[in-house]
N, C-alpha and C positions, 0 to 999 in steps of 0.2 A: 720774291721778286721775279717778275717777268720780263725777258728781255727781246720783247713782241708787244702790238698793242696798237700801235699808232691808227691803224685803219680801221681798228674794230668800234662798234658806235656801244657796247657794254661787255664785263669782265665774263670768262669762262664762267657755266654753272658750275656749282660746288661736284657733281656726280662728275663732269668733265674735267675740273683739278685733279678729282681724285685719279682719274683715270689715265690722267696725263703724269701725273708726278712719277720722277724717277729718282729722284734724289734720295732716297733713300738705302736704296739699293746702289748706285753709281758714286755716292759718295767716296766709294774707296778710291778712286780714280782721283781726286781731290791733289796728291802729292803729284801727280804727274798731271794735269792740269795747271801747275803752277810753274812744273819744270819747261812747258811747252810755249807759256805765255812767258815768261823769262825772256825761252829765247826769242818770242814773238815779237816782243816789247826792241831787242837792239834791233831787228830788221825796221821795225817802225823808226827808230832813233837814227839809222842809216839813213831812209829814206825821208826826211825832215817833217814825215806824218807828228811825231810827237819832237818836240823840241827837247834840248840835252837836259834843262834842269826842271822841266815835265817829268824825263826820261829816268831823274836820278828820285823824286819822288815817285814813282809808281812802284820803281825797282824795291822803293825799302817797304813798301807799301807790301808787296808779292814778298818779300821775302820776310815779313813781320808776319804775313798769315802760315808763310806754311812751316813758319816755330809756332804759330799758334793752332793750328791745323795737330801738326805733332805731338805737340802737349796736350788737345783735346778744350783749350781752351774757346776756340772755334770751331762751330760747326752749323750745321744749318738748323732752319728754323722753318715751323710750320706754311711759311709763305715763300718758300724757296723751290721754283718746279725742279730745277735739276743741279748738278753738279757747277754746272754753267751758272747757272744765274746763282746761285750761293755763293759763290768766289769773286763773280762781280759785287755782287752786295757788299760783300766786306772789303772789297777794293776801293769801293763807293765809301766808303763809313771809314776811312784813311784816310783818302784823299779827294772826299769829295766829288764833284761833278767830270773833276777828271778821270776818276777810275773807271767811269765809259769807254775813254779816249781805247783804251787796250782791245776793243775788240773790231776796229778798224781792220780791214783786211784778210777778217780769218771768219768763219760760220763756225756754229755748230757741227754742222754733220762733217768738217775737216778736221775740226778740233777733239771728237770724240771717238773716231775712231784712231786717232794721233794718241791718246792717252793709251783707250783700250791696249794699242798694238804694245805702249811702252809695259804697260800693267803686264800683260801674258810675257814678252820678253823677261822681264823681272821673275816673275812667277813661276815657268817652266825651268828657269834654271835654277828655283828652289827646287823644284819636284825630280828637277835633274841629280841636286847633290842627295836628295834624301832615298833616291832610287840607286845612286851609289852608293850611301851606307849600307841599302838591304844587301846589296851585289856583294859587298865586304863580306859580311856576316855571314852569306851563306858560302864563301871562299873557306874560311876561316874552317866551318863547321866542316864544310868536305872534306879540306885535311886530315882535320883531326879522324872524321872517319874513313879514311882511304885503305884502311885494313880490312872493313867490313864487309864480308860478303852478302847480299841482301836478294831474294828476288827478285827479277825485274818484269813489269806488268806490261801486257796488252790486251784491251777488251776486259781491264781490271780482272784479267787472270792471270795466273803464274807462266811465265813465255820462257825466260831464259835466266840464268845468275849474272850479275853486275856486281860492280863494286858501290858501294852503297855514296861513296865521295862524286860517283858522278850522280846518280841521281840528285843531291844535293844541289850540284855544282848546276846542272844542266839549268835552273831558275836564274843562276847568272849571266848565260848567253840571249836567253831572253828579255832578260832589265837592261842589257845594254843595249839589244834594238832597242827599246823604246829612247834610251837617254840619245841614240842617231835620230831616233826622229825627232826627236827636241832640236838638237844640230841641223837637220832637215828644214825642219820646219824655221828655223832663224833665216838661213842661207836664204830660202826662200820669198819670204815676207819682209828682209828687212829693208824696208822700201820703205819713206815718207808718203803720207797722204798729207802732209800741212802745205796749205798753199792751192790747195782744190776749191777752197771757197765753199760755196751750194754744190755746185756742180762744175760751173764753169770757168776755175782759176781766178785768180786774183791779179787785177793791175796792181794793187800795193802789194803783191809778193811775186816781182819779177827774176828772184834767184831765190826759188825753195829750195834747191839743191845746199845753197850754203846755210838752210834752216835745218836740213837733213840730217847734215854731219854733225852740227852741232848737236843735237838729239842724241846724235850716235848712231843713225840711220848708214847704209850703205849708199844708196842713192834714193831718188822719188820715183811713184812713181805716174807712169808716161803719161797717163788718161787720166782726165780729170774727174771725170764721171762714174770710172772704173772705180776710181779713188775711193769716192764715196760711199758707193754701193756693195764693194765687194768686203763679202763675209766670210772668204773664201779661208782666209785665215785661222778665224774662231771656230766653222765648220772640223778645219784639220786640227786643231787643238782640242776640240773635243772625242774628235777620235784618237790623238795619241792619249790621253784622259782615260779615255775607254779600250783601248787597247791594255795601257797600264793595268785599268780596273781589274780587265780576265785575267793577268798575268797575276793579279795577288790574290784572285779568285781563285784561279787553279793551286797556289799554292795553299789558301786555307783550305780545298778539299783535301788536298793529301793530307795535311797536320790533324784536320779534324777526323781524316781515317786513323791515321797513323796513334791517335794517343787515345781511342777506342778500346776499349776489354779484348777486342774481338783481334785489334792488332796487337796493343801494348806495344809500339815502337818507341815510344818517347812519350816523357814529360816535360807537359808545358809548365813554366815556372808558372808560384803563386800570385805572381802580380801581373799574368795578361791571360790568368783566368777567371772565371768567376762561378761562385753557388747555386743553389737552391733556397729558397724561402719555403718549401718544406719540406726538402731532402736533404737529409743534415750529409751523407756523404756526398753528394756530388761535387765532381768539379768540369767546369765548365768549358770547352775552347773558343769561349767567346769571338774573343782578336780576328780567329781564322772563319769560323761563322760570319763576323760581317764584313770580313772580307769580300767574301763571297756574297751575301745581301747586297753592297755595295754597288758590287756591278751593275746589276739594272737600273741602279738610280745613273750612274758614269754612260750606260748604254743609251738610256732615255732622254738626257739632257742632250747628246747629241741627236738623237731622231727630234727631239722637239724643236732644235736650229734647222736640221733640212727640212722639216714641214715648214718653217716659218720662211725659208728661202726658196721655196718648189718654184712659184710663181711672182717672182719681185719684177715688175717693169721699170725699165727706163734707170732713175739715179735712184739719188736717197728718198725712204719710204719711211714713215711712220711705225712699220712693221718692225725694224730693224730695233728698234728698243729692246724689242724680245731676244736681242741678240745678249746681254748681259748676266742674267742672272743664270743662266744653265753653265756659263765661262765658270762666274763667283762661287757656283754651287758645288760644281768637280775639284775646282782648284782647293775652294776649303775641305773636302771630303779628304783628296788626296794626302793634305799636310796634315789630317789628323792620321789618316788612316796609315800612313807609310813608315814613321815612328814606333807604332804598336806593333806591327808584323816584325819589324826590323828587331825590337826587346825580343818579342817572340821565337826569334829564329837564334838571336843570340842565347839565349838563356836555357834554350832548349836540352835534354839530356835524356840520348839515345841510349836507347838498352840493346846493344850489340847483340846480346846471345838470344834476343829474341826475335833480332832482323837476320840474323844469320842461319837459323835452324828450318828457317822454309825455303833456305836457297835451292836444295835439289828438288822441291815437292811437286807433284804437278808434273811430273817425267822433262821436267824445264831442260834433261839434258839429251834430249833427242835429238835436234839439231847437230849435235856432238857427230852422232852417227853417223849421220846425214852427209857432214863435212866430212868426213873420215872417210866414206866410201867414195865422195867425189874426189878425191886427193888420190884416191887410186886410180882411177880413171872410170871409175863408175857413173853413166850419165845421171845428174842431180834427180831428174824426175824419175828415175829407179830407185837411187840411193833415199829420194824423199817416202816413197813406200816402204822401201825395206823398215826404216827406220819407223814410221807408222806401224807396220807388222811388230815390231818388237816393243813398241809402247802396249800394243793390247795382249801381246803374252802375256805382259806385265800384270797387263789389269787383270786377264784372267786370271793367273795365277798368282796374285796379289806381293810379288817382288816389285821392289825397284830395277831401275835398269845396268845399275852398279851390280848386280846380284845375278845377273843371269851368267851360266857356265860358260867354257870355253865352246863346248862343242853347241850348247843351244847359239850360241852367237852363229857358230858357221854354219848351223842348219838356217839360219836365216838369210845368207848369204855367204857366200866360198870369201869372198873378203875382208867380211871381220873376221880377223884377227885377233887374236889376244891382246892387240898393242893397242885397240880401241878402248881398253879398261882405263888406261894413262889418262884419256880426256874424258872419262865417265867420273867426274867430280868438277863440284864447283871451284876448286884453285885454278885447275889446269884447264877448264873451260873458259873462266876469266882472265887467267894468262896467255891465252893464245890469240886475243884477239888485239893484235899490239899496233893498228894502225891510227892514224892521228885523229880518228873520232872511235878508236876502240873504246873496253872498258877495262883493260888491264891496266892494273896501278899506274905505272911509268907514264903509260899513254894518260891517264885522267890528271895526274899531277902535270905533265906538260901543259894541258889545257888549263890548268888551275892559274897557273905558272903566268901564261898566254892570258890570261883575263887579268891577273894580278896587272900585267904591265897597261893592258888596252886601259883598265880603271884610272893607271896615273894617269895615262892620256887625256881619257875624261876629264881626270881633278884641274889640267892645266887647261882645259879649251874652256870649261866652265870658267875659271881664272881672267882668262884672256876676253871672255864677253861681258864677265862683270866689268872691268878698266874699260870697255870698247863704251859701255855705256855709263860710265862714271860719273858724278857729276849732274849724272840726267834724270835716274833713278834713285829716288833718297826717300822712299814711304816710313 
């Protein structure tokens, strides 16, 4: 069904359906389509466009397709161009000549990105709660390791000793930026476009503010033309998408360092790894592999929106079609991919004595000295050589720096001391660092602590947008 046509003197070529049809892909849009002409339909019944028991016929009409929408018992058919014209079809096929009457007062191009908007609201705060699961999980895990002393990397070489609960932990302060930008991104956008018409507003929708709320909108918004055109929202949804991406990216490099021969930090449970087809030992770390694959597919679909946006003039463009499928493509990657990491990370089991024995390697405790001479009052960029010099005796002489004498230390400088030995280990290295983004225990458990609570936070604002759009939202 087309719902176009009057002026044209023969139907589209078959090459030009194909080229047009969207409903294939936009079909998911289908439940909130139904939610928006719903409330479409009582602004029509206000304004005496459709009469009351037109009004109560179309209502059972709309709400008989999207149980049958639900069930799968309806859906489109090969003469259906898009989401739009399939939902009137079967409007039409209920009630007849009147299921036209429904599109009095509203376009396409207001009505599609109306849905769109409600679809990504829905959506992100799926990706929101399953991006707090992973945040749990990896809370959970740093606890339990917060006794572990581990190396800590820069330039993927041995830098300094940590506690192995913050490196953990540290993937949790970055998933919850992303779940603020979720938060961000609502505050932002949650603006109606119903009631923009093409471009130029609608006489029959002289209070879209009161179609807004209903939705569960904040308010509309101002420009009508703005309204239509502006992709401005699915642009930023693809970046928070693709921000996520790197963030589970970065996490399957480390895991797929981390359960390598070469580290042996942990194993990944049997069931989010996988084989060889003709290596009968191997095991796999698949999950965190395409993790990272992933990302360029999450990085791409957003570069492929701002090419399709560089150059848009004026309102709504035929271009804007391409706005859909790079949304569908992230959002489904994400809910597969966010679940597996999440097993992943739960399931995980850390072999402690293997992360622990390269904590001092790598003279990771030179800094130690460093600090030590400048707490004397020795200027840091002396205290920083000194400490240089007594790394390469080391080398030369193949000790560590726990191991040099008392008097080699003072030929190095008249200020170490013997009492520089106390911080020449990894306890007392990671114990002294006790400020609220140190990495000694107390300090990393407070932050654990601190992310525990920010998380309920989350669980309730997620809460509170689900009820804000209750009712409007029902895929």
């Amino acid at each position: 069904m087309t719902l176009w046509g009057g002026r044209f003197n023969q139907s589209p070529a078959q090459s030009m359906r194909d080229l047009s049809r969207s409903v294939h892909f936009d079909w998911r849009l289908a439940p909130y389509e139904i939610e928006v002409n719903l409330v479409h339909l009582s602004n029509l019944m206000k304004q005496k466009i459709v009469s009351k028991s037109d009004g109560e016929i179309l209502q059972k009409g709309l709400l008989d397709l999207a149980s049958e929408i639900g069930s799968g018992k309806f859906t489109y058919n090969n003469d259906d161009e898009d989401v739009h014209s399939a939902i009137e079809r079967g409007l039409v096929e209920k009630c007849g000549s009147l299921g036209g009457a429904i599109r009095a007062g509203r376009s396409r191009n207001d009505l599609v990105i109306t849905d769109f908007k409600l679809y990504l609201v829905d959506h992100l705060l799926e990706i929101a709660s399953a991006i707090i699961n992973l945040a749990k999980s990896f809370n959970i895990q740093a606890t339990n390791q917060i006794d572990v002393i581990a190396p800590g990397f820069t330039h993927t070489q041995h830098a300094q000793p940590i506690t192995f609960g913050q490196e953990l932990s540290k993937h949790s302060h970055a998933l919850l930026r992303d779940v603020d930008r979720i938060f961000d991104w609502i505050d932002r956008n949650n603006y109606s476009p119903f009631g923009a018409g093409a471009l130029a507003g609608s006489s029959i929708q002289p209070e879209p503010e009161t179609t807004a709320l209903n939705l569960g909108f904040s308010g509309v918004m101002e420009n009508s033309i703005d309204a239509v055109s502006d992709r401005d929202f699915a642009a930023e949804a693809l970046f928070i998408m693709a921000m996520i991406g790197i963030h589970l990216s970065k996490i399957g490099e480390e895991f797929v360092l981390w359960s390598s021969t070469e580290f042996d930090w942990v194993e990944i449970d049997d069931a989010y790894a996988t084989g060889s087809s003709i290596m009968p030992q191997k095991k796999n770390a698949d999950v965190a592999e395409l993790a990272r694959g992933k990302s360029g597919r999450f990085i791409g679909n957003l570069t492929a929106l701002f090419v399709v946006l560089k150059a848009m003039p004026f309102a709504y463009n035929r271009d804007l079609q391409e706005d859909k499928e790079p949304i569908f493509d992230s959002v489904d990657q994400l809910l597969i991919l966010l679940p597996a990491i999440t097993g992943m990370v739960q399931t995980a089991k850390f072999k402690q004595s293997n992360i622990s024995k390269g904590a001092a390697a790598g003279y990771s405790l030179a800094t130690e000295i460093a600090d030590f001479l400048s707490k004397s009052g020795v200027p840091f960029s002396l205290a920083h050589e000194v400490a240089g010099e007594c790394v390469k005796f080391c080398e030369k002489n193949g000790i560590e720096l726990d191991q040099m004498s008392d008097q080699q230390l003072l030929t190095m400088h008249p200020n170490l001391t013997p009492e520089v030995k106390k911080f020449l280990n990894v306890s007392g290295a990671v114990s002294s660092r006790t400020s609220a983004m140190g990495t000694s225990k107390n300090s990393v458990l407070a932050a654990i602590n601190k992310l525990n609570q920010d998380i309920s936070g989350v669980d309730k604002v997620i809460a509170s947008l689900r009820k804000q759009f209750s009712g409007m939202i029902n895929p």
